[in-house]
C-alpha positions as CSV (number, residue, x, y, z in Angstrom):
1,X,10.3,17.6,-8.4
2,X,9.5,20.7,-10.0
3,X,6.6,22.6,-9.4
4,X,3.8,23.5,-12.0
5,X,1.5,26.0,-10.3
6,X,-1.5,27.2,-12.1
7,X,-4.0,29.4,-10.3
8,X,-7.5,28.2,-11.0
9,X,-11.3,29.0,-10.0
10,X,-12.9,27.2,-7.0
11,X,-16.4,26.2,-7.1
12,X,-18.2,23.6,-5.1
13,X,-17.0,20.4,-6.7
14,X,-13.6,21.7,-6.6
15,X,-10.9,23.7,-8.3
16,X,-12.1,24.1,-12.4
17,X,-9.6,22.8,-14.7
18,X,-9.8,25.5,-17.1
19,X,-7.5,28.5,-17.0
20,X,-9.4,31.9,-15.3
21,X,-9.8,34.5,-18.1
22,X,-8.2,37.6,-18.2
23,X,-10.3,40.5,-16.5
24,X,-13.1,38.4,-15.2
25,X,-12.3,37.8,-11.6
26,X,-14.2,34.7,-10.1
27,X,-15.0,34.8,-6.2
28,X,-12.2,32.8,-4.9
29,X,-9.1,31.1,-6.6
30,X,-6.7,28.3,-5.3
31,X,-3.2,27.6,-6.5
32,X,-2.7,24.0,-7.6
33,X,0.8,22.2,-8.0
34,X,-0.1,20.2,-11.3
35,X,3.1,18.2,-10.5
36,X,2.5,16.9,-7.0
37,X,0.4,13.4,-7.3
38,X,-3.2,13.1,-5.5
39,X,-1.3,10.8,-2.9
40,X,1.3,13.2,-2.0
41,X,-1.8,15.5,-1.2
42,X,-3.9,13.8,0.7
43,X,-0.4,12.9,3.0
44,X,0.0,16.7,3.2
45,X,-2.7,17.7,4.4
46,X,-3.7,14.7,6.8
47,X,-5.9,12.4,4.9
48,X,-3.4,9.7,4.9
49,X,-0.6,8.6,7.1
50,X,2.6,7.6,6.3
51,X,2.0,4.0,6.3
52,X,-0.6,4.5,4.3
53,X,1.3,6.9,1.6
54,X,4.4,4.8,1.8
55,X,2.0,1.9,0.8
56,X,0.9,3.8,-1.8
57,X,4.4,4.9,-3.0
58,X,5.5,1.1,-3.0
59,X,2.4,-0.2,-5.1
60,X,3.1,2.8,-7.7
61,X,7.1,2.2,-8.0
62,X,6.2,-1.7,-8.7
63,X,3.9,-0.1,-11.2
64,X,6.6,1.8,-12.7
65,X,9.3,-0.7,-12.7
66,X,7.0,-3.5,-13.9
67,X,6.4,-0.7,-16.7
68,X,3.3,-1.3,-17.1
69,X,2.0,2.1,-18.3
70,X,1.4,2.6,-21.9
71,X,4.6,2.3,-24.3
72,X,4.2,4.7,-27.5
73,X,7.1,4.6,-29.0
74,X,10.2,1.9,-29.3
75,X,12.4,0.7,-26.4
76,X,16.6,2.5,-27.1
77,X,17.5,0.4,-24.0
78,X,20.9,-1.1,-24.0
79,X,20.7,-5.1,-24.4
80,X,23.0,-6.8,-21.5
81,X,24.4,-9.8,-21.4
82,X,25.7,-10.2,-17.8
83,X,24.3,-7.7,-15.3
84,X,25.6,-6.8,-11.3
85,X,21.7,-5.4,-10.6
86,X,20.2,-5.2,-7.5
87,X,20.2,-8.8,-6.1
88,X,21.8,-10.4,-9.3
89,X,18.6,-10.1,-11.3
90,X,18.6,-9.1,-14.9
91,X,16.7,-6.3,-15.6
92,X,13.7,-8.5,-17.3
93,X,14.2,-10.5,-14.1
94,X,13.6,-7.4,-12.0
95,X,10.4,-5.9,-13.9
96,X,8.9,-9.8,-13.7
97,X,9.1,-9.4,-10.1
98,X,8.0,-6.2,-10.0
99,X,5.1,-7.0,-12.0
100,X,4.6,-9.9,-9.6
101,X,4.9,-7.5,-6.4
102,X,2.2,-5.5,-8.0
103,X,-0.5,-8.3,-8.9
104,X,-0.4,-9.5,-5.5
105,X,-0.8,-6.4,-4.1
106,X,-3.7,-5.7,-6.2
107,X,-5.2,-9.3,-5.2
108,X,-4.6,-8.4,-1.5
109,X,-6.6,-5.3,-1.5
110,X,-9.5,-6.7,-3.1
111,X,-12.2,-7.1,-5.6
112,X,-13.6,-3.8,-6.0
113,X,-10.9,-2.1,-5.1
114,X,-8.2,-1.9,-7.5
115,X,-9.9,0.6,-9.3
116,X,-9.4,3.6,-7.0
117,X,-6.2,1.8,-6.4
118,X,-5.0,2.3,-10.3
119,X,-6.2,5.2,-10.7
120,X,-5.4,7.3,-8.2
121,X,-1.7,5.7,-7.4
122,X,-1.0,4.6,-10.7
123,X,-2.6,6.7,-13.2
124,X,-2.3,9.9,-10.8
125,X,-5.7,10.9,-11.2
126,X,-7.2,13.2,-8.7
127,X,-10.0,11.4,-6.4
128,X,-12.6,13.9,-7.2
129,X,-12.7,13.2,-11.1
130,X,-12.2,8.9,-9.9
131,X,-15.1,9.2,-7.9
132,X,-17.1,10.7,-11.0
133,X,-15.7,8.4,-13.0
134,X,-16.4,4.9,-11.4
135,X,-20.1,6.5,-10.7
136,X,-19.2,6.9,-7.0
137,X,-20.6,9.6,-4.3
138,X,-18.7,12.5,-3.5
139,X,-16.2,12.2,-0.7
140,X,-16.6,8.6,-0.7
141,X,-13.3,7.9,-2.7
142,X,-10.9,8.5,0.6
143,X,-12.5,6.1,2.3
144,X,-12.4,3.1,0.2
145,X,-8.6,4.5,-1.3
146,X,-7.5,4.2,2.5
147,X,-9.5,1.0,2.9
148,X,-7.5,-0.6,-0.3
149,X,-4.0,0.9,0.9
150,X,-4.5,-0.4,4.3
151,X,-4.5,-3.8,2.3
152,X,-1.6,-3.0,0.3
153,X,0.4,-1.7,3.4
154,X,-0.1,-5.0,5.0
155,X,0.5,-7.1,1.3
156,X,4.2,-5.0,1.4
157,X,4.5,-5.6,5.2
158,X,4.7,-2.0,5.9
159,X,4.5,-0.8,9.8
């Protein structure tokens, strides 16, 4: 993975997403990796254990292979007629059962939870701007994201 680092002002709800301007220094600044995903930080730096982020890693690569992200443009994929894929599935056959992977583990973290879930794993939005944007408290988002992946950890059978 490359890495994106952008230096940018820190202020009490967190680093500011707009660029610092030239000759106006700001108190402090923080360097942030714009390519690493909010999961892969909060494993870094403790928040989450590697059940936890592997959880999380498995619920986002069924969202990926299941492709359900949006599509804006048309598919260039080579049509197959007889494929040796993983397990003998075709490739719809694989993102069906990927897709399937991901609804149940969606359903096994909860009502209420798939939210934080989507966003943060799927979507890769930072918890900071989740929480403000499902009307939550600040610093409550870690909790109920490690709540949900505990769910999800036990929906893939991770130990």
């Amino acid at each position: 993975m490359t890495r994106q680092l952008v230096e940018r002002e820190l202020t009490p709800e967190g680093p500011r997403r707009e660029r610092i301007k030239r000759g106006v220094r700001p108190r402090r600044t923080v360097t942030v990796n714009l390519a690493e995903s909010p999961l892969a930080w909060l494993h870094a730096r403790g928040h989450l254990t590697d059940r936890l982020f592997d959880a999380g890693e498995a619920l986002r690569a069924d969202y990926e292979r299941a492709q359900l992200s949006a599509s804006v443009t048309m598919r260039w994929d080579p049509v197959r007629a007889r494929t040796t894929g993983e397990r003998g599935l075709a490739p719809s056959e694989r993102q069906i059962a990927a897709r399937q992977r991901f609804d149940g583990a969606i359903r096994a973290a909860g009502g209420g939870l798939e939210d934080i879930l989507w966003r943060v794993v799927c979507a890769g939005e930072a918890l900071p701007e989740a929480e403000k944007t499902l009307g939550w408290p600040a610093r409550s988002g870690k909790l109920v994201l490690r709540i949900a992946l505990e769910r999800v950890a036990e929906f893939y059978r991770i130990t």
